[in-house]
N, C-alpha and C positions, 0 to 999 in steps of 0.2 A: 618585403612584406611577409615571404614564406618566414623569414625568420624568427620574427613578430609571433605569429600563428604560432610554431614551435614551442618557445621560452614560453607563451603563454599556458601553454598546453602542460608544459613540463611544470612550470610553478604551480597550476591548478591541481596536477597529479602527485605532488608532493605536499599540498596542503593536505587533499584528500588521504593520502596514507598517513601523514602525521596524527590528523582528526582521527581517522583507523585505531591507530597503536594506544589511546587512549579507553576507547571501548573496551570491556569487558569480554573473557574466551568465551568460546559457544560453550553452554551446559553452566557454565560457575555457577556451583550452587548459591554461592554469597554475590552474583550479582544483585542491582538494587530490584530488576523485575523481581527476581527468585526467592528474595525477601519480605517485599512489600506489596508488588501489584498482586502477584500468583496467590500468596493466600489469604486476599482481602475475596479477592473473585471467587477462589475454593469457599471460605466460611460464607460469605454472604451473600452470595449471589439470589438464592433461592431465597435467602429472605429476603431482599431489596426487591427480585421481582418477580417472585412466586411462578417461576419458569424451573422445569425440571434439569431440564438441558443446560447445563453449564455454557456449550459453546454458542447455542442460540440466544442464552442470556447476553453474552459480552455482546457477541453481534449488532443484537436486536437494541438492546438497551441501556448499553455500558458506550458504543461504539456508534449506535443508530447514526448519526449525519454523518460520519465516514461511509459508514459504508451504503449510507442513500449517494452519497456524489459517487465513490464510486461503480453502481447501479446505473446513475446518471449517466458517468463518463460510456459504461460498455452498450447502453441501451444507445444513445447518443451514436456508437461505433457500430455497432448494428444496422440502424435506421441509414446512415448516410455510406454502409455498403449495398444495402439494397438499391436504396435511390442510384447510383454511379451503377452497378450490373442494369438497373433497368434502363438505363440512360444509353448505356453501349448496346443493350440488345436491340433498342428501338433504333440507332441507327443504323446495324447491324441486317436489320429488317427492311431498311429504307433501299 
């Protein structure tokens, strides 16, 4: 069964590097971001949504339900390490 587990492991990590070698170098100017998304966001942003803030445009309104889930996911992470600290202090107390 370890064996299994391995080959598995090694096939998944050689999919993943292949998928890799196809992406684009960090910085390429002529990636497709660096031609298409970067200066749609630069030119329009502020007109699309009358925010000055270039990065709080994408954020907020280019991006808005990404980044509410993850808001969701960290507030969510938060919330149920409070709850498990208060949980151990109160037996802790006991």
């Amino acid at each position: 069964m370890k064996a299994l587990y391995v080959t598995l492991a090694c096939v998944t990590g050689l999919l993943l590097m292949y998928g890799a070698s196809e992406m684009p170098r960090w910085g390429d100017p002529s990636s497709p971001a660096s031609t298409h998304v970067s200066p749609r966001y630069i030119e329009q942003s502020f007109k699309e949504t009358e925010v000055p803030n270039m990065v709080t445009a994408v954020l907020a309104d280019y991006r808005s339900y990404d980044t509410f889930g993850e808001t969701t996911v960290v507030f969510t992470a938060g919330i149920c390490c409070l709850l498990i600290l208060g949980r151990l202090k109160e037996e802790k107390d006991r």
